[in-house]
Steps between C-alpha positions, in 0.01 A plus 500: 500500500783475297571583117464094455252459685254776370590387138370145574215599650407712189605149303246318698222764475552515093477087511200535738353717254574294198317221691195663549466633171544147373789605288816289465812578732755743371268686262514809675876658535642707785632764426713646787481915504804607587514836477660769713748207655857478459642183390563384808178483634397299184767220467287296782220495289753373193640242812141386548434402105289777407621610145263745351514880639259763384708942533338789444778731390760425238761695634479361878500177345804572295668551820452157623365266256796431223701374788257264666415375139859423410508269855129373391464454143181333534346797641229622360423923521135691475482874453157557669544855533439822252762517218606832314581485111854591585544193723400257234849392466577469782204251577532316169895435624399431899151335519393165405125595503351888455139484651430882454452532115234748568485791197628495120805679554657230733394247283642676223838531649511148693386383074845693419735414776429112454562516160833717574642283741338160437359443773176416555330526893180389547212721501221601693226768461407654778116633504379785734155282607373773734532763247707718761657816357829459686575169427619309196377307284339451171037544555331158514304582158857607311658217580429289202538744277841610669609088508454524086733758509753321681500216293398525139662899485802446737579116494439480890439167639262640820544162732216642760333771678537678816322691746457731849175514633422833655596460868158559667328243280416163465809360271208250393341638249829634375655198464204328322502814296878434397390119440209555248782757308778251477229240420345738208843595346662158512747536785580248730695661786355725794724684741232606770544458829718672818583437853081592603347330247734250331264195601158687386724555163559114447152465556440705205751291265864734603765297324789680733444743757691793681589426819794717743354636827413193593829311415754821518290681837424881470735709287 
């Protein structure tokens, strides 16, 4: 299949999946993982409509993204991957949406660079729902405390959560895990959902999802 042709398909299964969850069409957004690909290999997926791209690392994306966005204005860029303190510039100038707000000392410095260069991406915290020692994320039960901090201590406007199941598990009870949180601390976006799972995730209420192997291929 081609680039085109794997991207609609995904289209289809998200509207499939709206369907069946008897939710309205377009409430859950794509959002096209891109990382690891060269511009190149991306502008199709620009050529075919598709507008919102999720990177993992702010300096690969530097090396592509400023230029695409200057041709696309209307893009629309997710970091979905781990960000260091001394990056938070860099993110606050690049990104349109920072999912990975996942300890105080990011939020602290994304709270400073904002207010130092006006700018304000939205933002996502990112919760570690399996409790796994290598990964990211802020616990389950810290999470409402660590949203008060955000807003009332830092002035952060957290737009929704986000979350990676362990691999060998049912994303299911993850993803109604991430729900019940965002429902609990009054946020109304959830970012759960990848190329394996991305329909069980709209099940679950997703409001985007991450989707590249199956639209980019293997990296």
């Amino acid at each position: 299949m081609e680039l085109q042709e794997r991207l609609n398909d995904v289209r289809s299964r998200i509207a499939a999946g709206e369907r069946a969850a008897g939710r309205p069409a377009g409430s859950v957004r794509l959002v096209a993982v891109s990382k690891t690909f060269e511009a190149e290999a991306i502008r199709p997926a620009i050529d075919a409509g598709q507008r919102i791209f999720g990177e993992n690392r702010v300096q690969e994306s530097q090396g592509k993204w400023p230029a695409l966005k200057a041709e696309n204005p209307d893009i629309e860029l997710h970091l979905i991957g781990p960000l260091q303190s001394n990056k938070a510039a860099d993110a606050v100038a690049l990104f349109d949406v920072i999912e990975t707000v996942d300890r105080e000392k990011i939020a602290r410095a994304l709270a400073e660079e904002m207010k130092r260069q006006t700018k304000t991406p939205r933002l996502y915290v990112q919760v570690n729902t399996g409790l796994e020692p290598q990964k990211a994320g802020i616990a389950p039960d810290d999470t409402p405390a660590f949203l008060t901090l955000c807003r009332d201590e830092l002035g952060l406007s957290i737009e929704g959560l986000m979350c990676i199941p362990p691999a060998e598990e049912n994303p299911g009870p993850h993803f109604a895990l991430l729900a019940k949180l965002a429902s609990k601390c009054g946020v109304e976006k959830l970012s759960m959902g990848m190329s394996g799972d991305y329909e069980t995730a709209i099940a679950f209420g997703a409001t985007s999802v991450r989707v590249g192997s199956a639209i980019f291929g293997a990296r």
